[in-house]
C-alpha positions in Angstrom: -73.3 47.3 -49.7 -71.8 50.0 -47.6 -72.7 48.7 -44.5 -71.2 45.4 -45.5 -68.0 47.2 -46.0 -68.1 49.3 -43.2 -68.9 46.6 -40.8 -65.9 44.2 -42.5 -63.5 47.5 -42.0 -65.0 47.6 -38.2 -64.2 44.3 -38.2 -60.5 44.4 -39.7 -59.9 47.4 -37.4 -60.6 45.2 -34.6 -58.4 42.4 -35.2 -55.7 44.9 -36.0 -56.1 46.1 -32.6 -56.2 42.5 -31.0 -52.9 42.0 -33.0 -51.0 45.0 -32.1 -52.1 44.2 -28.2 -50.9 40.6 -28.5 -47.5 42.2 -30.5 -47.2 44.4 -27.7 -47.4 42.3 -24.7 -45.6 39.5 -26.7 -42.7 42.3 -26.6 -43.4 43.1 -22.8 -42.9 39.6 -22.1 -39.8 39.2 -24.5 -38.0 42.4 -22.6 -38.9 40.5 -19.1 -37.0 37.4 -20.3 -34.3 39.8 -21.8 -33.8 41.4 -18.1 -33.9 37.8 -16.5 -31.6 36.4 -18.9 -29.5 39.2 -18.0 -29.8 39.2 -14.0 -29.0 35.3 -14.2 -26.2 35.8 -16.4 -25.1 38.4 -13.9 -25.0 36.4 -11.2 -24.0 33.6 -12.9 -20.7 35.3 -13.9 -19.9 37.2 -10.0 -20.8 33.6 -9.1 -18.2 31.6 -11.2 -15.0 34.3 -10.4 -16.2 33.5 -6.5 -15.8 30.2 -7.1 -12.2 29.9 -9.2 -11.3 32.1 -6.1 -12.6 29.5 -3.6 -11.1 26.6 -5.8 -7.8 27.8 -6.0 -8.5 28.6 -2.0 -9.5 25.0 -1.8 -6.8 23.7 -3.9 -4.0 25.2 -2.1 -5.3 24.4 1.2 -6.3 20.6 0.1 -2.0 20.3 -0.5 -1.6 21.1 3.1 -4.3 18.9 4.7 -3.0 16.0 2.4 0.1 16.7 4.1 -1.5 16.6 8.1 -1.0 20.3 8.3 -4.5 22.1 8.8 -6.8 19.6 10.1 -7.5 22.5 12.7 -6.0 25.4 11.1 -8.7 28.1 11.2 -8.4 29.1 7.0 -9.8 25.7 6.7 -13.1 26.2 9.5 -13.5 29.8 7.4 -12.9 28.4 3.8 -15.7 25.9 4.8 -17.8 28.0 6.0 -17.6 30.2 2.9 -18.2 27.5 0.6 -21.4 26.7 2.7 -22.5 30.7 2.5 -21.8 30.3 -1.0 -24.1 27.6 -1.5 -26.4 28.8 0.2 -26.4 31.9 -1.7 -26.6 29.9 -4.8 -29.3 28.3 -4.3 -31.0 31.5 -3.0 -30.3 33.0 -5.9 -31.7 30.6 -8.7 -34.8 29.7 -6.6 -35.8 33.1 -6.9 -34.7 33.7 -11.1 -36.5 30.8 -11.0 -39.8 31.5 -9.4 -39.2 34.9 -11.6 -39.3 33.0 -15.0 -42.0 30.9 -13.7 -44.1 33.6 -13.2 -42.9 35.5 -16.1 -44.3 32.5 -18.0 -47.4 32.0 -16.1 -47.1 28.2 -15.0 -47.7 27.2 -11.2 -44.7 27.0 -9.1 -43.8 23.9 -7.1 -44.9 25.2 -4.1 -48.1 26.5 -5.5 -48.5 22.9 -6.8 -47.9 21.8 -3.1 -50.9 24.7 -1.5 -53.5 23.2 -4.2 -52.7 19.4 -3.6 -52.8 19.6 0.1 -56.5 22.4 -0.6 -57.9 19.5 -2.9 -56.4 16.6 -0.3 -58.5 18.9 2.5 -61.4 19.6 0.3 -61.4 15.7 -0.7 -61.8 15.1 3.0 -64.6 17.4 3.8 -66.5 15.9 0.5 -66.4 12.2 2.6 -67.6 13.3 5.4 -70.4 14.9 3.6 -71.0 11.5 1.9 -71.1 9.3 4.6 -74.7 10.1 6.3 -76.0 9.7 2.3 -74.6 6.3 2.3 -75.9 5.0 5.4 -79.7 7.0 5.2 -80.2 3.7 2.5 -80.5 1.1 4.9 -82.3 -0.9 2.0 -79.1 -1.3 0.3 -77.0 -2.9 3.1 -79.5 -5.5 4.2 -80.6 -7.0 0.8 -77.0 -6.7 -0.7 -78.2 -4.1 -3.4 -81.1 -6.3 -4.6 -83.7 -3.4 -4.2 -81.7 -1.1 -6.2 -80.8 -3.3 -9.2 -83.3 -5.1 -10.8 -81.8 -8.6 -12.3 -83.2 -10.0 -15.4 
């Protein structure tokens, strides 16, 4: 009887320590999307005050050039090429807080879904060319239509 105890305490000690691991990196992985919720909320914000800036940029300027004034004013070549940078940025920006929650989570990321498509496209390749001396070392089977190798009742 005391071993039966003492190996179902072994036991429940065990899956108390499975549980608290699993607790503790369910909480790791809750703090990382804490801090990326945070960092994308960050830029997020610095991003949206850049932007009411450009618009009301944009705005002011879009009276003029409705009225012929800036069609080569150099604000307007600048403002556009600010609004480009700003995209740019942008989508710099949530690429990467993306391949960060991507990770976080443990999923393949587009491009890794890319690298193993065009390995298994490669791989798939290789594999026919491997096949193709099989096929034709059956000569039996291309002269008789398959006759040899299935019997018919």
């Amino acid at each position: 009887m005391e071993t039966t105890s003492a190996k179902a305490a072994e036991k429940n000690g065990v899956t108390q320590n499975v549980e608290a691991y699993l607790k503790g990196r369910l909480s790791e992985a809750q703090k990382r999307f804490q801090g990326l919720e945070g960092e994308a909320n960050k830029a997020f914000r610095a991003l949206e005050t850049r932007s009411q800036v450009a618009a009301k940029e944009v705005q002011a300027l879009w009276t003029k050039v409705q009225a012929g004034e800036l069609r080569a004013d150099p604000r307007v070549q600048e403002l556009t090429k600010k609004v480009d940078e700003a995209g740019v940025e942008l989508r710099k920006r949530l690429d990467g807080l993306q391949a960060k929650v991507v990770e976080a989570v443990g999923v393949a990321s587009q491009s890794q879904v890319q690298q193993i498509t065009q390995e298994l496209g490669r791989l798939s390749k290789k594999l026919d060319v491997l096949l193709k001396p099989t096929r034709r070392s059956h000569p039996s089977t291309k002269n008789s239509g398959g006759a040899a190798s299935s019997p018919r009742a």
